[in-house]
C-alpha positions in Angstrom: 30.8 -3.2 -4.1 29.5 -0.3 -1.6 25.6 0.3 -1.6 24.5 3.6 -1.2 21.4 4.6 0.4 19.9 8.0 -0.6 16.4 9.6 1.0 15.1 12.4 -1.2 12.8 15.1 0.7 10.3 14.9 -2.1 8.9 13.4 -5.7 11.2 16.0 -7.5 14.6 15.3 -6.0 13.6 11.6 -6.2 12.5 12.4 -10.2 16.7 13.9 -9.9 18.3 11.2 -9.1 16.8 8.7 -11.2 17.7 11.0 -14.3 20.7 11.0 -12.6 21.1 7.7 -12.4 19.6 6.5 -15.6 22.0 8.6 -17.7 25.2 7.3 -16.4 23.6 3.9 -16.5 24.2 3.1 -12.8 21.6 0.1 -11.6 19.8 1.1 -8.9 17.1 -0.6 -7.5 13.4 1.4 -5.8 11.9 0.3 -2.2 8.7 1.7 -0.9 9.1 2.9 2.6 6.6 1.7 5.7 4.6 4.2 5.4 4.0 3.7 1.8 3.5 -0.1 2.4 0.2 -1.3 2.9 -0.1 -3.0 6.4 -2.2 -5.5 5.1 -2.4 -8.0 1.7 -4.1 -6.9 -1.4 -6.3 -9.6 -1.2 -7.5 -9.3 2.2 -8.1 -5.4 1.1 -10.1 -6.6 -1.9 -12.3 -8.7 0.3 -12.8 -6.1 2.8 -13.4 -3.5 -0.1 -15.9 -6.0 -1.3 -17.8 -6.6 2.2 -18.0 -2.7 2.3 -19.9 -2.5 -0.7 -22.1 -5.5 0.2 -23.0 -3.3 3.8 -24.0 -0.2 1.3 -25.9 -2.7 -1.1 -28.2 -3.7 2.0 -26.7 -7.3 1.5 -26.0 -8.5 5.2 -27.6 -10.4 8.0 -28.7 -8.1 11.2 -28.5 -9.9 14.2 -30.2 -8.9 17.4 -27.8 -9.7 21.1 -30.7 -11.6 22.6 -30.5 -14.3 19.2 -26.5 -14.4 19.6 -26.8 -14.9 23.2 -29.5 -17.9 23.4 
Protein backbone atom coordinates (compact mmCIF):
# COMPACT_ATOMS: atom_id res chain seq x y z
CA UNK A 1 0.00 0.00 0.00
CA UNK A 2 1.01 3.80 -0.75
CA UNK A 3 1.65 6.20 2.39
CA UNK A 4 0.65 9.44 2.14
CA UNK A 5 2.24 12.30 3.82
CA UNK A 6 0.13 15.40 4.52
CA UNK A 7 1.55 18.88 6.30
CA UNK A 8 -1.36 21.09 7.42
CA UNK A 9 -0.54 24.94 7.78
CA UNK A 10 -2.20 24.97 11.13
CA UNK A 11 -4.26 23.16 14.28
CA UNK A 12 -7.58 23.71 12.23
CA UNK A 13 -6.74 22.06 8.89
CA UNK A 14 -4.92 19.43 11.00
CA UNK A 15 -8.47 19.23 13.29
CA UNK A 16 -9.87 18.61 9.08
CA UNK A 17 -8.28 15.92 8.25
CA UNK A 18 -8.56 13.88 11.19
CA UNK A 19 -12.43 14.29 11.00
CA UNK A 20 -11.75 13.51 7.66
CA UNK A 21 -10.09 10.65 8.29
CA UNK A 22 -11.81 9.31 11.28
CA UNK A 23 -15.13 9.22 9.42
CA UNK A 24 -14.19 7.09 6.56
CA UNK A 25 -12.30 4.97 8.97
CA UNK A 26 -8.89 5.34 7.24
CA UNK A 27 -5.91 4.47 9.89
CA UNK A 28 -3.62 7.00 10.00
CA UNK A 29 -1.02 7.26 12.33
CA UNK A 30 0.35 11.22 14.25
CA UNK A 31 4.21 12.27 14.41
CA UNK A 32 5.38 15.25 16.20
CA UNK A 33 7.75 17.23 14.02
CA UNK A 34 11.50 18.41 15.31
CA UNK A 35 10.52 21.34 16.34
CA UNK A 36 7.82 20.01 18.47
CA UNK A 37 10.22 17.35 19.89
CA UNK A 38 11.99 18.03 22.86
CA UNK A 39 15.83 17.93 22.24
CA UNK A 40 16.39 16.35 25.33
CA UNK A 41 14.74 13.24 27.73
CA UNK A 42 11.95 13.89 30.09
CA UNK A 43 13.91 12.77 32.70
CA UNK A 44 16.96 14.70 32.28
CA UNK A 45 14.27 17.78 32.00
CA UNK A 46 12.75 16.72 35.36
CA UNK A 47 16.15 16.78 36.94
CA UNK A 48 17.11 19.98 35.55
CA UNK A 49 13.62 21.41 36.46
CA UNK A 50 14.26 20.08 39.87
CA UNK A 51 18.02 21.69 40.24
CA UNK A 52 16.29 25.03 39.17
CA UNK A 53 14.10 25.05 41.96
CA UNK A 54 16.75 23.83 44.44
CA UNK A 55 18.97 27.25 43.14
CA UNK A 56 15.66 29.43 43.95
CA UNK A 57 15.21 27.51 47.38
CA UNK A 58 18.83 28.80 48.38
CA UNK A 59 19.76 24.93 48.49
CA UNK A 60 23.29 24.87 46.72
CA UNK A 61 26.99 25.00 47.58
CA UNK A 62 28.89 28.41 46.49
CA UNK A 63 32.17 27.90 45.63
CA UNK A 64 34.80 30.57 45.54
CA UNK A 65 37.86 30.04 42.19
CA UNK A 66 40.65 30.33 44.63
CA UNK A 67 38.99 26.87 46.68
CA UNK A 68 38.45 25.06 43.19
CA UNK A 69 41.85 26.02 42.14
CA UNK A 70 44.07 24.81 45.27
Amino acid sequence: METIIVHPKNNEEKKVIKAFLEALKIKFENFKTKSEESAYSPEFVATMERSIQDAKDGKVTRMKLDDIWK
